[in-house]
C-alpha beads as a LAMMPS data file, in Angstrom:
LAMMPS data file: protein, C-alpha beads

167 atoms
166 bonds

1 atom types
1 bond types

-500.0 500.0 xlo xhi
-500.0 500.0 ylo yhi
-500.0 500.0 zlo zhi

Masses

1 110.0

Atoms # bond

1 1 1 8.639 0.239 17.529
2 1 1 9.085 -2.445 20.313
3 1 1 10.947 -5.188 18.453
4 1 1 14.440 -6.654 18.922
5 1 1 14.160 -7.691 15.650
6 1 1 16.783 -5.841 13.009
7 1 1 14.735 -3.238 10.648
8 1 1 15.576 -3.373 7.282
9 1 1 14.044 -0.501 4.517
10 1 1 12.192 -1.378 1.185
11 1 1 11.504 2.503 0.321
12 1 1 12.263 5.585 2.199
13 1 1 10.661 8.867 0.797
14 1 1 12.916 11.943 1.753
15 1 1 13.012 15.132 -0.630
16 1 1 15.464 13.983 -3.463
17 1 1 13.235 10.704 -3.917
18 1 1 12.417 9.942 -7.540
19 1 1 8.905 8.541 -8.168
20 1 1 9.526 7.200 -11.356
21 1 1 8.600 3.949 -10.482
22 1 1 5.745 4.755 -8.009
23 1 1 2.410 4.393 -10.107
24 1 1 -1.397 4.936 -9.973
25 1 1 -3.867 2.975 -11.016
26 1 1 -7.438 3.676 -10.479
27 1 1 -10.589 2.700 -11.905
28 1 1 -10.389 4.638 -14.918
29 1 1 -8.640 1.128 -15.970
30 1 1 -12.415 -0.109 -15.779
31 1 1 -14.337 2.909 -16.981
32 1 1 -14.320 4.450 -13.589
33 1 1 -13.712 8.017 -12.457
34 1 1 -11.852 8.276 -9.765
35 1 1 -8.445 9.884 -9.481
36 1 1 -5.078 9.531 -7.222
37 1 1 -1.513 10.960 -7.725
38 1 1 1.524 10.469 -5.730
39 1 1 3.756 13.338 -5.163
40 1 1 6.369 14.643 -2.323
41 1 1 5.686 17.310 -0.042
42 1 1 8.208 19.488 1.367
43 1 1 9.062 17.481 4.267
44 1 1 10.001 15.253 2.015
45 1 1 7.018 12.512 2.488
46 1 1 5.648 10.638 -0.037
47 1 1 1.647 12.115 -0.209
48 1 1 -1.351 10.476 -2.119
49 1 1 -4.055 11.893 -2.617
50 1 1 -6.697 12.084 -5.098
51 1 1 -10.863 11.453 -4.856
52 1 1 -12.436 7.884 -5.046
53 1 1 -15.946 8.335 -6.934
54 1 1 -18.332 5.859 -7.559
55 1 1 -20.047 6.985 -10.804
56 1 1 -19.466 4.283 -14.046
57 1 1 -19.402 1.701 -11.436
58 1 1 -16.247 3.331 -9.912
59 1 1 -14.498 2.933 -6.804
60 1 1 -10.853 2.693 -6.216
61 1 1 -7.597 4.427 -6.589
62 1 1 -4.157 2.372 -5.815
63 1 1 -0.345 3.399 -5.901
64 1 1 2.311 0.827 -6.794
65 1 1 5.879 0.390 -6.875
66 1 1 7.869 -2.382 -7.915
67 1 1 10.227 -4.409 -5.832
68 1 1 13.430 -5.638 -7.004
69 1 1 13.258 -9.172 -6.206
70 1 1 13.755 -9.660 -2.637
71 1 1 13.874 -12.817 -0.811
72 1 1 11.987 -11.643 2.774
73 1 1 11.786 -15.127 5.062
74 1 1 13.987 -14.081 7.600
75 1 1 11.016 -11.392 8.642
76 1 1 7.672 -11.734 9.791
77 1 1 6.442 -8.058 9.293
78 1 1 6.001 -4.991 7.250
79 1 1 6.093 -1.630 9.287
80 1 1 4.375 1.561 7.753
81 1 1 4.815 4.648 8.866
82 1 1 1.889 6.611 7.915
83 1 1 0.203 10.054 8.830
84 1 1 -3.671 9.649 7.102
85 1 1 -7.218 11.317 7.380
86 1 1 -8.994 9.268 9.709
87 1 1 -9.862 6.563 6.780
88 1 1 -9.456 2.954 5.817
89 1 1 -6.766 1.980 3.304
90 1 1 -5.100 -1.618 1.908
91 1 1 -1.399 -2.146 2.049
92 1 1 -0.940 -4.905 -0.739
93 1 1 2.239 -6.634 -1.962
94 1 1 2.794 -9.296 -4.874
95 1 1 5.286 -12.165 -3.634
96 1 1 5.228 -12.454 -7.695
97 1 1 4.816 -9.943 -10.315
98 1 1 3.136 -12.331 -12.521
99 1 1 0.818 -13.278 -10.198
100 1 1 -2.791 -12.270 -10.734
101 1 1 -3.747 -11.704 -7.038
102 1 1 -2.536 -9.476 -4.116
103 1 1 -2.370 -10.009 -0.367
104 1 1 -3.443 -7.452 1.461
105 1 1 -4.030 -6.273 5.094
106 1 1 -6.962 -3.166 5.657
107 1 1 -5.303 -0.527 8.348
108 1 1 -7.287 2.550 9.616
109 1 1 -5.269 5.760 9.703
110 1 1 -5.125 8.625 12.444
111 1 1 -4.671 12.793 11.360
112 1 1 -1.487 11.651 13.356
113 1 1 1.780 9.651 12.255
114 1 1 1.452 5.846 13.446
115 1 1 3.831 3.151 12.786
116 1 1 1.534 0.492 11.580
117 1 1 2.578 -3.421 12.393
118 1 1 1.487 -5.801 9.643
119 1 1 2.112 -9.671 10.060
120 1 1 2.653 -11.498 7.219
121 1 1 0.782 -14.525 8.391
122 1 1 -2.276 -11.711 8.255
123 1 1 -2.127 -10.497 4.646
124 1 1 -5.080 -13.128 3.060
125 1 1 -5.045 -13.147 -0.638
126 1 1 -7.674 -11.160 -3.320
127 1 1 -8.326 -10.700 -6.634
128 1 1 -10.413 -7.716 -7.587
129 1 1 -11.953 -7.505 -4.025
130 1 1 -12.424 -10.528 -3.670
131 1 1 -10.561 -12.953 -0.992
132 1 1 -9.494 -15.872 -2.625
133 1 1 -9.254 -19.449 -0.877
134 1 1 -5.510 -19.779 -0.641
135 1 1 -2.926 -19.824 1.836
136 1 1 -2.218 -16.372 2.914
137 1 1 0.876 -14.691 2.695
138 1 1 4.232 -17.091 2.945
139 1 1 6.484 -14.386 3.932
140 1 1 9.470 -16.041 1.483
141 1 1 9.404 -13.377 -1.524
142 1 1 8.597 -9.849 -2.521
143 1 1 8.167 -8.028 -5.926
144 1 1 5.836 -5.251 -5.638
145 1 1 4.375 -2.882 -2.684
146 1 1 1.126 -0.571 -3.016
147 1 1 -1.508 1.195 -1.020
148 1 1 -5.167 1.281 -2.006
149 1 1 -8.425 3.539 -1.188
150 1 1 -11.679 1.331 -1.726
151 1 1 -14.056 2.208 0.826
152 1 1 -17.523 2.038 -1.161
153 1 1 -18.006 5.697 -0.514
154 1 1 -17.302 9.284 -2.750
155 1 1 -14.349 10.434 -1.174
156 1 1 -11.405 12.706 -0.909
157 1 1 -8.219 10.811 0.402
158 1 1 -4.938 11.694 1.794
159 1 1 -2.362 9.566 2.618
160 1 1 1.204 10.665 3.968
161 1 1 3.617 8.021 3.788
162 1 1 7.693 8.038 5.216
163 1 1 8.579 4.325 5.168
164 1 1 7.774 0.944 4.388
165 1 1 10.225 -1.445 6.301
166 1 1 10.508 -5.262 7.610
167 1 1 11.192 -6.359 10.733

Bonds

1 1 1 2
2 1 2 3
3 1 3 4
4 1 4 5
5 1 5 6
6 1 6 7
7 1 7 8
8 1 8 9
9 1 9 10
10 1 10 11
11 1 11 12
12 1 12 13
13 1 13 14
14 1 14 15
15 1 15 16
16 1 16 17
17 1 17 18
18 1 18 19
19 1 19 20
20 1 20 21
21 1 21 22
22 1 22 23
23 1 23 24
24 1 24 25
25 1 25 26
26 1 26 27
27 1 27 28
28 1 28 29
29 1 29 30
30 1 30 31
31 1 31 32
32 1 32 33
33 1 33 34
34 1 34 35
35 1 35 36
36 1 36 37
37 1 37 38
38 1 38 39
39 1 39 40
40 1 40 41
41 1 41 42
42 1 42 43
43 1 43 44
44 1 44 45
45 1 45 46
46 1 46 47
47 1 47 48
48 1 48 49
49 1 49 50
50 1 50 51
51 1 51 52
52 1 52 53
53 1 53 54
54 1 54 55
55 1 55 56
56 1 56 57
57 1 57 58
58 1 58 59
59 1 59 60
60 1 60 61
61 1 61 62
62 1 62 63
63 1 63 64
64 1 64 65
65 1 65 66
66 1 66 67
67 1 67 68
68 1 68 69
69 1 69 70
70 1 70 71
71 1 71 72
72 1 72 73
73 1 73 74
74 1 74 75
75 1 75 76
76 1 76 77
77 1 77 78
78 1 78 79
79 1 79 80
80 1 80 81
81 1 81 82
82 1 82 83
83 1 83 84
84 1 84 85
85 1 85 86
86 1 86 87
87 1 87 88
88 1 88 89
89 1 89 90
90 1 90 91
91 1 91 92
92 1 92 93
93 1 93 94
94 1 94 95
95 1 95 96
96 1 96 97
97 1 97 98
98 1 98 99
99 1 99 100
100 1 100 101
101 1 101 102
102 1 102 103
103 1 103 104
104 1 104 105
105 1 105 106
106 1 106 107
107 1 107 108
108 1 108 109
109 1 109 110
110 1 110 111
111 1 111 112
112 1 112 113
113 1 113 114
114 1 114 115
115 1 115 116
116 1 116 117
117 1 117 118
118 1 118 119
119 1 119 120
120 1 120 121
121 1 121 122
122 1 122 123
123 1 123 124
124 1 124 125
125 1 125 126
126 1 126 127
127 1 127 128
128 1 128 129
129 1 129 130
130 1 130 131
131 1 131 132
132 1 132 133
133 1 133 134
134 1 134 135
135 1 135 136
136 1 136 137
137 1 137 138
138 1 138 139
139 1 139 140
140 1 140 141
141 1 141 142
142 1 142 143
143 1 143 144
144 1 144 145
145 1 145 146
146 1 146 147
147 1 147 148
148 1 148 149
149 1 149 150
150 1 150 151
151 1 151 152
152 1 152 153
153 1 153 154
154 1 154 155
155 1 155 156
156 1 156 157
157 1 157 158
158 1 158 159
159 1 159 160
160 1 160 161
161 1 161 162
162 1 162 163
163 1 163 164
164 1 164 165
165 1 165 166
166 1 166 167
């Protein structure tokens, strides 16, 4: 990563990490099918994976992990670092718990590991697929982190995942 600009971690996966408060939700919330799980593989990555399906008007599968508070204005980005399957995914974050809607950013994923930039300023705001008309992301506050698989298509998934970071 070309950037002067201090990183500082908001999860690290390694081997010992404890996913206790990583957790799925798919569309069996809504009568859907689909199905994702987050575990770690042995080089100590964080790995979901699961199959989207589209049956009982289906669709999605989403992994989430909650933020201690975290005040975040001094940044301007989130970095992922990412090895995927060739597919689309949504990195999402909540500057509020409470709040009903996400921002999110859509990144496309290599078989390879990529260090994926994402500006604040880009993250627009959604609720339930939908992008809302709001201001989009503010960059001042953080509470919750989480990737999602909603392509409109049956699919297997796998996403690889060593860091999420600011800069």
């Amino acid at each position: 990563m070309n950037d002067s600009t201090q990183l500082e971690t908001i999860y690290q996966f390694t081997a010992a990490s404890n996913l206790r408060n990583w957790h799925t939700i798919n569309d069996t919330v809504m009568g859907g099918v689909s199905y994702g799980h987050i575990k770690i593989n042995e080089e100590g990555n964080g790995v979901f994976t699961g199959k989207v399906s589209l049956k009982n008007n289906g669709g999605f599968c989403s992994v989430r992990y909650p933020v201690p508070r975290k005040q975040i204005g001094k940044f301007h980005s989130f970095v992922l670092k990412v090895c995927g399957d060739g597919k689309e995914y949504q990195f999402r974050i909540k500057e509020n718990t409470e709040d009903a809607h996400v921002y999110k950013s859509v990144f496309k994923t290599t078989k390879q590991w990529q260090e994926i930039k994402i500006p604040f300023k880009g993250m627009f705001p959604s609720f339930r697929g939908r992008k809302l008309n709001k201001s989009n992301f503010s960059g001042q506050s953080l509470e919750e982190i989480a990737f999602l698989i909603a392509n409109k298509e049956e699919e297997h998934f796998k996403l690889s995942i060593s860091s999420i970071k600011l800069i």
